[in-house]
C-alpha positions in Angstrom: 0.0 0.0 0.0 1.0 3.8 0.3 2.9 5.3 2.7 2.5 5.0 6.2 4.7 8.2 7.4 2.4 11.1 8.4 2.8 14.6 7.5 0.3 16.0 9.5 1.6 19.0 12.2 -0.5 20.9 14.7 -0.6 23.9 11.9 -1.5 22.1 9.4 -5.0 20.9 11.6 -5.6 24.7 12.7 -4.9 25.3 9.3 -7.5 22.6 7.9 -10.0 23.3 10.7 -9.8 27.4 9.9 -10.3 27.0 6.5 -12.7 24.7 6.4 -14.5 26.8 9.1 -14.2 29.5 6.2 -14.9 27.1 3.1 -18.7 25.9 5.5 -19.4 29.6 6.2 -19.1 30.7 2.4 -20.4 27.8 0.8 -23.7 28.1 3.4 -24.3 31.6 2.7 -23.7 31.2 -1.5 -26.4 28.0 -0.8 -29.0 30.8 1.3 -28.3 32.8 -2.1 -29.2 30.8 -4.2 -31.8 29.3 -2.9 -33.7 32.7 -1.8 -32.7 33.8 -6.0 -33.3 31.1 -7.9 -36.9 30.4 -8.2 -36.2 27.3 -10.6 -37.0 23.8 -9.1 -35.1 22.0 -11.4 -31.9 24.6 -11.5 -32.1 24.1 -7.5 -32.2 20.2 -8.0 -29.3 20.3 -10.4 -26.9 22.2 -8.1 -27.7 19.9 -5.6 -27.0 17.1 -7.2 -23.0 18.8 -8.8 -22.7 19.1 -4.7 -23.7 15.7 -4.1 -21.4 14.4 -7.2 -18.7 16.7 -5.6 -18.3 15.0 -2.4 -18.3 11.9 -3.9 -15.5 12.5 -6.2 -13.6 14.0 -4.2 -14.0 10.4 -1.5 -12.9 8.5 -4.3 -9.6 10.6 -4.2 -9.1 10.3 -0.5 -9.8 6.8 -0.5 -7.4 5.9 -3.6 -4.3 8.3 -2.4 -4.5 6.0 0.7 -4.2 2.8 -1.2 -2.1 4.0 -4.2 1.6 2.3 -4.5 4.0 5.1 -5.0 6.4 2.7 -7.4 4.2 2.6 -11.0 4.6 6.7 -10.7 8.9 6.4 -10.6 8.4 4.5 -14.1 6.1 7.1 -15.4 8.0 10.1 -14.1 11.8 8.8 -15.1 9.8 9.1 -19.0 8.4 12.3 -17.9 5.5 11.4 -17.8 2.7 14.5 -17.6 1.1 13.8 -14.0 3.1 11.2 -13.1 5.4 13.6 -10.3 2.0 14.9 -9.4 0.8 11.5 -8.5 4.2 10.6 -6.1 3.7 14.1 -4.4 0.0 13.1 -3.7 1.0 9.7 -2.5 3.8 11.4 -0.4 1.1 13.4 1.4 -1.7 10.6 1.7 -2.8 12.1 4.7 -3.0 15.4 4.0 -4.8 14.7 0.8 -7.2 11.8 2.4 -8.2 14.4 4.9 -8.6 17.2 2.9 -10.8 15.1 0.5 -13.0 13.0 2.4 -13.3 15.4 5.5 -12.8 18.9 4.4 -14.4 19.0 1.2 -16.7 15.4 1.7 -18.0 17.3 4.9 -18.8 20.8 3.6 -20.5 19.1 0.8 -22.5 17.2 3.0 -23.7 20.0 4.9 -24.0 22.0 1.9 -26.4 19.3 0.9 -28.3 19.5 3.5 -28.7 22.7 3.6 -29.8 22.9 -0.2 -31.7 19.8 0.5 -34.1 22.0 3.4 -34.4 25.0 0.8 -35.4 22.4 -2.2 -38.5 21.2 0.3 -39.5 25.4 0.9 -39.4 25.4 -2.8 -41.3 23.1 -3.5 -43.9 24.2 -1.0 -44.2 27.1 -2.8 -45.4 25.0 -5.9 -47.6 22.5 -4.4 -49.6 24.0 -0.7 -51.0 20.6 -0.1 -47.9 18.5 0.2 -47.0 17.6 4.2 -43.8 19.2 5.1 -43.0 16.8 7.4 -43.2 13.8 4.9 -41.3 16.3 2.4 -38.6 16.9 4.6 -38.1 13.2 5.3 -38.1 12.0 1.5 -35.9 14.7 1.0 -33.4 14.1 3.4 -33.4 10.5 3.0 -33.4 11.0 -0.8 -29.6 12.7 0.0 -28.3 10.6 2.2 -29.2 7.3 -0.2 -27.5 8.8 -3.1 -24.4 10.7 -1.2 -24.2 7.1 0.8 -24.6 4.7 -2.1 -22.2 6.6 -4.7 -19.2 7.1 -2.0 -19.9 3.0 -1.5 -19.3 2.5 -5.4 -16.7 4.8 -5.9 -14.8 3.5 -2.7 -15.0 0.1 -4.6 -13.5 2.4 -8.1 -11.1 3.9 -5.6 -9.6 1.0 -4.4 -9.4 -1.4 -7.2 -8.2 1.7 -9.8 -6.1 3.6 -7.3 -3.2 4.3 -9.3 -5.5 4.8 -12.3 -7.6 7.5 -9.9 -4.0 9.4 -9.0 -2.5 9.1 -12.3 -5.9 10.9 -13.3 -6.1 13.5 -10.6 -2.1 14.1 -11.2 -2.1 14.6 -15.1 -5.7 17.1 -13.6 -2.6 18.8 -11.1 -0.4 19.1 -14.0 -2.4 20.8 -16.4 -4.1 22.7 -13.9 -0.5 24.1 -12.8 0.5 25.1 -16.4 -2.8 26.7 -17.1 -2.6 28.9 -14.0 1.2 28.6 -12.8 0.4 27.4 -9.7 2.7 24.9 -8.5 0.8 23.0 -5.8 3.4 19.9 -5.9 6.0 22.2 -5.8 8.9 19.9 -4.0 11.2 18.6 -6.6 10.7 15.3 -7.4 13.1 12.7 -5.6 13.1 9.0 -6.4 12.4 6.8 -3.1 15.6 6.9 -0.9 17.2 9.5 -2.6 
């Protein structure tokens, strides 16, 4: 499997925990926003459901940075490879990049969710009076958790039995994402195992 060595400090949690005290606050008022300005059902239903795919992606990251081997990406990146230093610099920070995908940004979409989930219910009270907002609220809800549950379960099973596949992915992602911008988020220079 991956690598076992933490690089987790005491910053980088206050770190993690500020910002993702900022990422919950911004994304809950944009969700308020939204919700109070769109008047569209189905526009509502759809940005619910990029939130939902969101936090499911970006479990199936966590998940295979913990299980990737760091070896296939030495081959890759001695041919340089496009993404291939990417992927040993995620590997080489498992921890930080399991914990930033499956509990910073798998969290705030969860309660992003949620929070769209309760505005999609006023909406649709606005459309149809009769409907019991009790029994709305629980469909709703449980409508949420089924699919945010059931698609991390299937893309823990991607995750695992692809995990190079999934890094090589995200790293060529990293790669072009740093050229396009300049950006260099893998910005240690790549070192073979030992070296």
């Amino acid at each position: 499997m991956g690598n076992n060595k933490s690089t987790v400090s005491g910053r980088y949690v206050l770190m993690v925990g500020t910002a993702s005290f900022l990422l919950a606050v911004i994304f809950f008022w944009f969700s308020e926003l939204l919700a109070g300005r769109v008047k569209s059902l189905i526009l509502s239903f759809l940005f619910l459901v990029i939130i939902i795919l969101i936090g499911i992606l970006a479990d199936i990251v966590g998940t295979a940075v913990a299980a990737a081997e760091e070896s296939p990406f030495h081959a890759k990146a001695a041919k340089r490879v496009r993404g291939a230093r990417e992927g040993v610099y995620l590997i080489r920070n498992a921890d930080r990049v399991a914990n930033i995908c499956n509990d910073v940004i798998g969290d705030i979409s969860g309660t992003v969710s949620g929070a769209l989930g309760i505005a999609l219910v006023l909406q649709i009270l606005l459309y149809w009076k009769g409907i019991n907002q009790a029994l709305l609220n629980m469909l709703v809800t449980a409508l949420i958790a089924a699919f945010t549950v059931g698609g991390k379960a299937a893309g823990k099973r991607i995750a695992i039995s692809r995990a190079n596949e999934v890094i090589f992915l995200v790293g060529k992602l990293l790669a072009a994402f740093e050229e396009l911008t300049g950006i260099k988020i893998a910005r240690k220079k790549y070192r073979r195992a030992g070296k």
